[in-house]
N, C-alpha and C positions, 0 to 999 in steps of 0.2 A: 636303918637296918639293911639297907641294899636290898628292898625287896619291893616291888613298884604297886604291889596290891597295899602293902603295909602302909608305904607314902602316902597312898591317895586318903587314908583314914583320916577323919578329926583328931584333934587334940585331944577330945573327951574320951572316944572309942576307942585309940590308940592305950590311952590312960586307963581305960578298964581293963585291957587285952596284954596288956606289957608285962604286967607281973607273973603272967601264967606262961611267957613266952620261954624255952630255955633253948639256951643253943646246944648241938651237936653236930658230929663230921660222920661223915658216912662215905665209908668208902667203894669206889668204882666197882661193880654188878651186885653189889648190896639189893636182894629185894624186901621193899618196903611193904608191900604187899599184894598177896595174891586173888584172880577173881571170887568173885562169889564171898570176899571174907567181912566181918564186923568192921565198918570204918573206928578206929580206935585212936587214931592218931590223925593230926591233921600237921600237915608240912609246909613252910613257908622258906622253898628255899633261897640262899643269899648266895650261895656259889655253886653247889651241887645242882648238876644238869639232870630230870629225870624222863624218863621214856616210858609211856604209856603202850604196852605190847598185848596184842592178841596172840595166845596161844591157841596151836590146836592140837589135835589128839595124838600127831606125830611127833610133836616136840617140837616144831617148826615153830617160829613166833616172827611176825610186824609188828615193826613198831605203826601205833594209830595218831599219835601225837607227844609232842616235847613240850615240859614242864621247865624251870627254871626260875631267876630273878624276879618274872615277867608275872609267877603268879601264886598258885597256892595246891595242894593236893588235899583230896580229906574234904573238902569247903560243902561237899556235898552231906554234911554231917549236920550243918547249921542249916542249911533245908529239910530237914527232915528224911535225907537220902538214907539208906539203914546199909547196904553193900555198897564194896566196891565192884566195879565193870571189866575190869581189867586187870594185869599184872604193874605194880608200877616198881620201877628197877632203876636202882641208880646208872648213869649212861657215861658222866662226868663228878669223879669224885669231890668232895667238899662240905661248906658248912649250909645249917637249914637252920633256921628255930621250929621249934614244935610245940602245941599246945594240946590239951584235950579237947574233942569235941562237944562234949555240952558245952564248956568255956565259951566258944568261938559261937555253938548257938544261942546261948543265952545273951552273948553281946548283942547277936545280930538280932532276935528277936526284940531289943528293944531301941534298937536303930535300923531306922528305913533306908539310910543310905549305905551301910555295912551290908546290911539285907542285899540291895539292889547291886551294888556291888560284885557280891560273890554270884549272883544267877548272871551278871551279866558274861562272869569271868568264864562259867561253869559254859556260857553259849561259844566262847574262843574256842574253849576241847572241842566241845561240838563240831566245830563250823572249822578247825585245821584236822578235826577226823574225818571229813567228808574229803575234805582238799587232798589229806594223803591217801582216800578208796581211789578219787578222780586220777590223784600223781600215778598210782600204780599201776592202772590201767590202761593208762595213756602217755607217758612219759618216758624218754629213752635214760637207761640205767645214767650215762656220764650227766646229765642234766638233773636227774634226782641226786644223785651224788654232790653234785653241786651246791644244790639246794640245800641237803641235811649238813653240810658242813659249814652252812653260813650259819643256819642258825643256832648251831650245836656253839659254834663263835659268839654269835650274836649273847646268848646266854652264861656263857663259862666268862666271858669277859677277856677270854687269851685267844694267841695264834696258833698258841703249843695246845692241838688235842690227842690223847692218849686215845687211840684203838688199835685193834688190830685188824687185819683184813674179814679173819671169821666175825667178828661182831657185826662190821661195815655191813656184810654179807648179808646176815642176820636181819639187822634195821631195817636193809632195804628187799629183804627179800628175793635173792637173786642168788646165784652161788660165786663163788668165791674167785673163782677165775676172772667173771666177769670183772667184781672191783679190782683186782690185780692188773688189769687191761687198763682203766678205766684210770684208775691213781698210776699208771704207767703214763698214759698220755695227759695227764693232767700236770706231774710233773715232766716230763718234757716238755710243756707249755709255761715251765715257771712261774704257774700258781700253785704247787704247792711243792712242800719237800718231804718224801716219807721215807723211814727208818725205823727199825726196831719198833716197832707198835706205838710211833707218835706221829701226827701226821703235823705239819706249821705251814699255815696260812701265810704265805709269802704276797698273794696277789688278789686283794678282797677283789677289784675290779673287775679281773679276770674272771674269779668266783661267777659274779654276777651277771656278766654275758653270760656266761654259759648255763647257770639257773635256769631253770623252769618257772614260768609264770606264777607258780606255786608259793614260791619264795617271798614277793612283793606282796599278792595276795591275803597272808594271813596276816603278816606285820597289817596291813588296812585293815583288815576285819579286828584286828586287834587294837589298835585307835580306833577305829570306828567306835567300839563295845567298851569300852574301857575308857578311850578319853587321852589315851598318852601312847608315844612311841616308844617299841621294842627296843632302839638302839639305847645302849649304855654308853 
């Protein structure tokens, strides 16, 4: 199903959970849902990139962490989680399956590795929302830049990413000039090419010099916790 929490399932758990899975596309700033609301759905996306964003009382929003292939939204439904934390907002439009959540906790409830599973999945948000308070604080804008554009890659599966500067902006919390500087000398550097609100990954290597430690980081806490590598 292109979705690497769903892989790691047995045969059996797989076989309980499949029937209740349905697909849908959801398209680009689509929000799925906002803090404080009933988790009612749970998301397992297979192409759609999603951003987990703090808002505040300005309108201003960070993103806290990036969702994708890599794992599941909602899963905190099957722990007995009751609210969601956050806004979660589609970043990269595409396909998810979706299930209900009693479904996904009545599976889990009676498998320990489903179980163990999803808390370990549920410590990656954790542990890449700590990494992006750290990036923010400490991290120069072209180098966070960097960073969110590999993994925004890493998960869409393409070099072609749809945004526009104000988004860019957005995610990383900065104003718009800056990333305008920033995808200026990034393309004069021939890693990357931007136009018309799509930006293509010309030079992953380049990317990766110029990442922030951040970038390696969560991919390992992410094998570590999980047991498998983010790259597709």
């Amino acid at each position: 199903m292109n979705n690497l929490l769903l892989e790691q399932l047995s045969e059996g758990d797989l076989k309980l959970l499949e029937p209740h899975l349905k697909p849908t596309h959801f398209k680009q700033h689509h929000v799925l849902f906002e803090p404080d609301e009933q988790i009612r759905t749970v998301y397992f996306p297979t192409g759609a990139v999603v951003s987990l964003v703090v808002t505040l009382s300005t309108g201003e929003m960070v993103e806290a962490a990036m969702v994708g292939r890599d794992g599941v939204l909602g899963g905190l439904a099957a722990l007995d989680g009751k609210m969601t934390l956050s806004r979660g907002v589609v970043q990269l439009a595409g396909e998810a399956v979706v299930c209900d959540p009693q479904v996904l906790r009545s599976v889990a409830l009676k498998s320990p590795q489903l179980l163990s599973l999803l808390i370990r999945h549920e410590q990656t948000v954790y542990a890449q929302a700590q990494q992006s308070a750290a990036c923010f604080a400490t991290h120069h804008v072209q180098a966070r830049l960097c960073r969110w554009l590999l993994r925004a890659r890493d998960l869409s599966g393409s070099d072609t990413l749809s945004f526009t500067q104000e988004y860019l902006a957005e995610m990383l919390g900065v104003r718009r000039t800056s990333v305008t500087v920033v995808a200026h000398t990034l393309q004069s550097a021939g890693f990357i090419k931007y136009a018309r609100g799509k930006i293509q990954v010309l030079n992953e290597e380049g990317l990766q010099e110029g990442a922030c430690e951040c970038y390696e980081t969560v991919k390992r806490q992410y094998r570590q916790l999980i047991g498998r590598e983010t790259n597709f």
